[in-house]
C-alpha positions as CSV (number, residue, x, y, z in Angstrom):
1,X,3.5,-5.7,21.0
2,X,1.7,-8.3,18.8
3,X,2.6,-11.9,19.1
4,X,2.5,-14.8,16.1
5,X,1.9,-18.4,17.4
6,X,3.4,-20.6,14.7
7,X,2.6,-24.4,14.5
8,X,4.7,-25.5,17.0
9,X,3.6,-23.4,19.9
10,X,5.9,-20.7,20.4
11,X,4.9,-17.4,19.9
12,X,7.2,-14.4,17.6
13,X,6.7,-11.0,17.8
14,X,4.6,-9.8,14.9
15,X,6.6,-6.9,14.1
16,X,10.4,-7.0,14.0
17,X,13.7,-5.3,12.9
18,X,14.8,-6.0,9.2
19,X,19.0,-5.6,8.6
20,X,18.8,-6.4,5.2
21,X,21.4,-3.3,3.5
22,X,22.8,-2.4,7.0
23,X,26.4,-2.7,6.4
24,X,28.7,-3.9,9.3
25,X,30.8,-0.9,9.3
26,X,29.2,-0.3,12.5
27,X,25.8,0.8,11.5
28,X,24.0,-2.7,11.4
29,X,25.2,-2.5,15.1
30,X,23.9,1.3,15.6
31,X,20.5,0.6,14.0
32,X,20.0,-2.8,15.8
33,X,21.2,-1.8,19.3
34,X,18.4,1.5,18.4
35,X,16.0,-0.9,17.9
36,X,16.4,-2.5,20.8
37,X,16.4,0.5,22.8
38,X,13.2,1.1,20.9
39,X,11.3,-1.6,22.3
40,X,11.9,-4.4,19.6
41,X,12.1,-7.4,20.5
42,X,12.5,-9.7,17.0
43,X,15.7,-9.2,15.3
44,X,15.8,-10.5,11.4
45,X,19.5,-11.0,10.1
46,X,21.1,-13.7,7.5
47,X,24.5,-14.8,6.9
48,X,24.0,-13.5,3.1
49,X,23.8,-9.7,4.8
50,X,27.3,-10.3,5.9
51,X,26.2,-8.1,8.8
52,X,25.2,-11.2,12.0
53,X,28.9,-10.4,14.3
54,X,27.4,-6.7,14.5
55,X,23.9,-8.0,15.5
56,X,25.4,-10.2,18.0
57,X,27.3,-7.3,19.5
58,X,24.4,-5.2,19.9
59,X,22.4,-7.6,21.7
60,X,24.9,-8.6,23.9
61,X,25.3,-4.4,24.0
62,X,21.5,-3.5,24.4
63,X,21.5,-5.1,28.1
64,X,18.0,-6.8,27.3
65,X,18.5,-10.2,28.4
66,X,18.9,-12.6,25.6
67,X,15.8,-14.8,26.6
68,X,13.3,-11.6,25.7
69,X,14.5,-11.5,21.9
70,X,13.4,-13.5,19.2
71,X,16.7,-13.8,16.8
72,X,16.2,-14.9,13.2
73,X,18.9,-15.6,10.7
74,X,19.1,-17.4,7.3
75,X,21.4,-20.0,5.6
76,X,22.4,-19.8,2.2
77,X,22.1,-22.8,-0.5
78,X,25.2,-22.9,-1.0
79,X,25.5,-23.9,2.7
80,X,22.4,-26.4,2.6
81,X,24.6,-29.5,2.1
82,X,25.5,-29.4,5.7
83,X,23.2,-27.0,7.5
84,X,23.7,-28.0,10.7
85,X,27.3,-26.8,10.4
86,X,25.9,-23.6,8.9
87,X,23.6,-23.4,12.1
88,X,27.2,-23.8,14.2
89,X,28.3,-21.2,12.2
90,X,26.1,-18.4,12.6
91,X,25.7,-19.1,16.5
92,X,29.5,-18.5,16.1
93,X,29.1,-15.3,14.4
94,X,26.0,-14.0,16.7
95,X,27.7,-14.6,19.9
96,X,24.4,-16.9,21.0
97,X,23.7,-19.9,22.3
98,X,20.5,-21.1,20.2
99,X,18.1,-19.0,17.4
100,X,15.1,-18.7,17.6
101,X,14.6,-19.2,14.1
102,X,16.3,-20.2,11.1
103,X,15.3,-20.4,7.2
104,X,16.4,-21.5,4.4
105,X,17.1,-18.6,2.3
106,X,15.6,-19.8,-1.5
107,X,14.6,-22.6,-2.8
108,X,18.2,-23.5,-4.8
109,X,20.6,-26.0,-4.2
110,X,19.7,-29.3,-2.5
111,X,16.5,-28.0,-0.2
112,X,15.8,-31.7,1.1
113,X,19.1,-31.8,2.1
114,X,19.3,-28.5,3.7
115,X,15.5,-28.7,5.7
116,X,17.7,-31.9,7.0
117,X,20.0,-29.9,8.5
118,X,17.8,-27.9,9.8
119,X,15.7,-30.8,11.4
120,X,19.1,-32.4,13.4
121,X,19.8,-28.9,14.4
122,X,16.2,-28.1,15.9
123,X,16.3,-32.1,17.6
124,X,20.3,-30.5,19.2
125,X,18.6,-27.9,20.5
126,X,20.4,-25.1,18.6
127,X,17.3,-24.1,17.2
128,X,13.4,-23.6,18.0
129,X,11.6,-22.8,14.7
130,X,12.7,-23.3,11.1
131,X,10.9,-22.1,8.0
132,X,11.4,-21.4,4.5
133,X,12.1,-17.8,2.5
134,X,11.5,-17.2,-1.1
135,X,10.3,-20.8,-1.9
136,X,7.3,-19.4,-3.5
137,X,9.2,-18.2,-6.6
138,X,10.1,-21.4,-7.5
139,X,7.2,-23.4,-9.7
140,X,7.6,-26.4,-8.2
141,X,8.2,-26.1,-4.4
142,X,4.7,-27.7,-3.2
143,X,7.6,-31.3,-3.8
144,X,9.6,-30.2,-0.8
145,X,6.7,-30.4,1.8
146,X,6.6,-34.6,1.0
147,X,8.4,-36.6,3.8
148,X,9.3,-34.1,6.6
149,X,9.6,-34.5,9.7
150,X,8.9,-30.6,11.2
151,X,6.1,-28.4,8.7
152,X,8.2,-25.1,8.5
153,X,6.5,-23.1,11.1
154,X,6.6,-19.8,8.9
155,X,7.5,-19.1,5.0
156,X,9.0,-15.5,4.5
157,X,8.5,-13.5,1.3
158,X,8.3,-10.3,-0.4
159,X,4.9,-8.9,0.0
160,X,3.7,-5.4,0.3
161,X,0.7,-3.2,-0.6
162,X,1.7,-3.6,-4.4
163,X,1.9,-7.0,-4.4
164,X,1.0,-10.2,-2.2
165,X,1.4,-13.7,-3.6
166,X,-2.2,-14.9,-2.5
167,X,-2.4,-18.8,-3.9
168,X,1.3,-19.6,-2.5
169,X,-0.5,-17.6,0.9
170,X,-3.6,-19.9,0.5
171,X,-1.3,-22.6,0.1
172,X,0.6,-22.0,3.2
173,X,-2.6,-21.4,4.8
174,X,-3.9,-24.8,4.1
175,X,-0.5,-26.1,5.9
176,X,-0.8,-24.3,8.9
177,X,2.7,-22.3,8.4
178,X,2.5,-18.6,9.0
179,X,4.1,-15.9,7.1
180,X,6.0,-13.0,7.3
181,X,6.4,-10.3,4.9
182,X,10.1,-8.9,4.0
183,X,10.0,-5.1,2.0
184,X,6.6,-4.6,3.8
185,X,7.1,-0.8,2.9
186,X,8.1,-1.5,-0.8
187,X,12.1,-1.6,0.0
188,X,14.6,1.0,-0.6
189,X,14.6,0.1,-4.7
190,X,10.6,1.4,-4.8
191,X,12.2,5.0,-3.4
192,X,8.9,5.2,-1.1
193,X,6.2,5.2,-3.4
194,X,3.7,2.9,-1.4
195,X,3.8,5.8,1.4
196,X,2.9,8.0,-0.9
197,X,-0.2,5.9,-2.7
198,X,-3.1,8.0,-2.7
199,X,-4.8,5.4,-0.6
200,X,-1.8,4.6,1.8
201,X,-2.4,8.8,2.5
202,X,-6.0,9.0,2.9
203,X,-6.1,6.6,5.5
204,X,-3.0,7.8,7.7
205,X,-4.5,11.0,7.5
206,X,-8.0,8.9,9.1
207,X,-5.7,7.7,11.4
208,X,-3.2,10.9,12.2
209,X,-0.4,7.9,11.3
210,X,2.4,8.0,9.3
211,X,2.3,6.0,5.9
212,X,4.8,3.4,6.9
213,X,2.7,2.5,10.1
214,X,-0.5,2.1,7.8
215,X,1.4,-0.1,5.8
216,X,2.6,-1.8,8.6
217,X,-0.8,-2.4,10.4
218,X,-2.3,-3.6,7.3
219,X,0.4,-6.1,7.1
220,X,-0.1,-7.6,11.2
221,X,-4.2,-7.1,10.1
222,X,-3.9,-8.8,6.7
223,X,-2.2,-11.6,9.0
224,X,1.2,-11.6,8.1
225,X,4.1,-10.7,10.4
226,X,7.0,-7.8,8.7
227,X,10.3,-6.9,9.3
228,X,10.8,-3.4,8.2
229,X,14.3,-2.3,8.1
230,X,15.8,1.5,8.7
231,X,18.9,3.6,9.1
232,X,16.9,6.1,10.2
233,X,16.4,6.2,14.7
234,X,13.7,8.5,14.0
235,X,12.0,5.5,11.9
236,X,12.9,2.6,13.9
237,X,11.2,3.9,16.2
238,X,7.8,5.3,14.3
239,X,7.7,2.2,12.8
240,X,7.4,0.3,15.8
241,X,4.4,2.5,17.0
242,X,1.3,0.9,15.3
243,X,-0.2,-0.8,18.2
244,X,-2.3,2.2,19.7
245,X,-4.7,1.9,16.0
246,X,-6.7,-0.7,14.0
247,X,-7.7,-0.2,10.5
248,X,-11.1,-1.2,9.8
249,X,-13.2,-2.6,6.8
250,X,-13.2,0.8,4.9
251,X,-10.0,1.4,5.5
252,X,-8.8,-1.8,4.3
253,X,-11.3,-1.9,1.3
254,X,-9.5,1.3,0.0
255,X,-6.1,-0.5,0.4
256,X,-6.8,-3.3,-1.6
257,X,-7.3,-1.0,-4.5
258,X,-3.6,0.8,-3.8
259,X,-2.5,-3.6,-5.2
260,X,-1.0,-3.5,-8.7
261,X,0.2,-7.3,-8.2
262,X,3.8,-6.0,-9.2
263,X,6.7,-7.3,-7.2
264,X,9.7,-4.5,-6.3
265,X,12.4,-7.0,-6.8
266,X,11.2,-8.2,-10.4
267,X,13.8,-10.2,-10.9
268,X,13.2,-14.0,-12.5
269,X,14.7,-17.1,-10.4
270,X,16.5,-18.6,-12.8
271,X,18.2,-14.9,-13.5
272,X,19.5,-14.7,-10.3
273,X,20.6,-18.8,-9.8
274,X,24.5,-18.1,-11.1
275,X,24.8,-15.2,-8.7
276,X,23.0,-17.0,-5.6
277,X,25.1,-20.5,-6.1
278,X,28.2,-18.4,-6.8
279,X,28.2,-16.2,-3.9
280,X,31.3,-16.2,-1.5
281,X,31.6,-15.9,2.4
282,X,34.8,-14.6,3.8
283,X,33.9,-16.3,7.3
């Protein structure tokens, strides 16, 4: 395994599980306690994927002590006017005693407020890292970085071979937060194409890899950490098998030309804004 250190000294596995889509009918629980049998060790969920009591349950399941696994999960804006009570929450619903990390899930509803929160839960000890997700969709989020107490330590996005968002990425850069890449295969919606680019093929053939692990290892190479997501055990587990290979400067060159700056989830802000600040928890 590959480890992050973000800006405040602790240090995240680069690669982890994604359970965006796993619903908690029992498989978010299957796929998360095969992970962990898998050798993952960096759990991603968010109290918007309505699946966190099914993660909890496998981890306290999987028998790996709770100290070896880096647990993420994400409050929603509707939550950000008092997110240290959405922090109580979620430990609730995990079954834990602290996250390792928590985000706020997009840049809507009162951010200041919310990164607050966040800031009184991290000083109670409920929580080691805090970061942002999706801010950079939003024209104007360089504001929110003016009068904080804790730099985010990491800003989550989408970003895949087809697309990377490299000025907010030079931006963050400049800050010192590190970043981590959700639909680092494309996401269900893209129905595989990146594994099959032309150049995605050519170099797992190079490499006797599958597409998904060049993807993968161009992510961890390219600097970001990913959280790829499966229902598949068969793919859990090949996608955690990318640390035996490097790619090098040819095989990265040919890559960069597979980028055709076009997001998967195409969808404007201000498009999805009613459905994001009108979305109901039943917990």
């Amino acid at each position: 395994m590959e480890y992050i250190t973000l800006n405040n000294g602790a240090r995240m596995p680069a690669l982890g599980f994604g359970t965006f889509g796993l619903a908690a009918d029992g498989t978010a629980k299957r796929c998360v306690l095969a992970a962990l049998r898998a050798g993952y060790r960096h759990i991603d969920t968010a109290h918007a994927y309505l699946n966190e009591r099914e993660v909890g349950e496998a981890i306290r399941e999987s028998g790996v002590r709770r100290e070896d696994i880096w647990l993420t999960t994400k409050i929603w804006p509707t939550e950000y006017d008092d997110a240290e009570a959405a922090v109580d929450r979620a430990l609730e619903r995990l079954g834990v005693q602290y996250l390792d990390l928590v985000y706020l899930h997009h840049y809507l509803g009162d951010v200041k407020a919310g990164w607050k929160g966040l800031e009184s839960a991290v000083r109670h000890g409920k929580v080691r890292s805090i970061g942002i997700s999706n801010f950079e969709r939003s024209d104007d989020y360089k504001s929110f970085f003016e009068g904080l107490e804790i730099t985010p330590a990491i800003a989550q996005m989408e970003r895949h071979i087809d697309f990377t968002p490299d000025a907010y990425v030079e931006d963050l850069k400049s800050r010192g937060i590190s970043r981590e890449a959700w639909f680092p295969l494309g996401g269900t919606v893209s129905q595989k194409a990146q594994l099959n680019l032309p150049e995605v093929l050519a170099v797992a053939k190079k490499h006797g890899k599958a597409g998904a692990q060049v993807l993968l290892r161009w992510q961890l190479q390219t600097g970001f950490s990913a959280v790829p997501g499966s229902a598949n055990p068969e793919h859990i587990a090949e996608n955690l098998n990318i640390f035996d290979f490097a790619l090098d400067a040819e095989d990265l060159a040919t890559l960069a030309n597979a980028n055709s700056n076009k997001r998967v989830f195409d969808v404007p802000l201000s498009a999805q804004t009613d459905m994001i600040m009108g979305f109901k928890f039943n917990d």
